[in-house]
N, C-alpha and C positions, 0 to 999 in steps of 0.2 A: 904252234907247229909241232906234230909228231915225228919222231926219226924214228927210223929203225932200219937192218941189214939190208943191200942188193944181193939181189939174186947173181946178177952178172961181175959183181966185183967187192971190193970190200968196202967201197965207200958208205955214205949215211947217207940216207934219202931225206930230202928238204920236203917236206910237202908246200904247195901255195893254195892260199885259202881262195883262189878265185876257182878254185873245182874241188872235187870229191876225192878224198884218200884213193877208194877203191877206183875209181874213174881214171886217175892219173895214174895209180898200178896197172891198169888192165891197160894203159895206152903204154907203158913201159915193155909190159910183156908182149905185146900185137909185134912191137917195134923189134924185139930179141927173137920172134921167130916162135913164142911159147903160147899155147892155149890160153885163154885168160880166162881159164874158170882153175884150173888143175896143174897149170904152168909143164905140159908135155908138150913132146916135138909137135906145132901147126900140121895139120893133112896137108896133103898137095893140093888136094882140091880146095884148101881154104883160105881163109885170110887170115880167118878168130880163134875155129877150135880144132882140137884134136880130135881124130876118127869119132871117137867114143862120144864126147857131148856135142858131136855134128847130128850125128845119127837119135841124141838124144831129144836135139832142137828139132831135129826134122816130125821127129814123132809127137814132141809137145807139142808142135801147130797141126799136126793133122788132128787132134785130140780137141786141139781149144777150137779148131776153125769148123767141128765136124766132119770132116772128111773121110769120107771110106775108101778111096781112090789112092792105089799107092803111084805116085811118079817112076817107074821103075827104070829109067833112062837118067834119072838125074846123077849129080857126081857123089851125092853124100852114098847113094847106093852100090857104086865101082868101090869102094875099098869097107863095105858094110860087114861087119861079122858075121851076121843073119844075112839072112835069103830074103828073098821080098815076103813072103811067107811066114816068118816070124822062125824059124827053122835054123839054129845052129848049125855054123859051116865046121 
């Protein structure tokens, strides 16, 4: 078993071997409201990630799935940095 710091207090994190270090941290963080890639404030539009790697997932799948079609009604898009256009706001 590995310990080490929480984020939300000062206890020692037990890990259990019936799942993954990282698995049980990212359900840690979902749970505390934090990104589970970057541990930043969740989107409102989200569940998992913050703005940034919402925006980041949304563009790995139009990439992996071939897609040239932007969604531009969806919610990762309302709070997006870029313009659908790829165009810094």
């Amino acid at each position: 078993m590995k310990r080490s710091k929480r984020l939300d207090s000062n206890e020692r994190i037990v890990y259990h071997s019936k799942s993954s270090r990282q698995a049980q941290d990212q359900k840690r963080y979902q749970s505390l409201g934090l990104c589970i890639k970057c541990q930043r404030q969740q989107s409102v539009y989200s569940k998992v990630y913050c703005g940034y790697h919402m925006e980041y997932a949304r563009e790995y799948q139009r990439k992996k799935l071939a897609r040239k079609r932007r969604n531009i009604n969806s919610k990762s898009y309302k709070i997006s940095r870029f313009s659908w256009k790829g165009e810094e706001k």
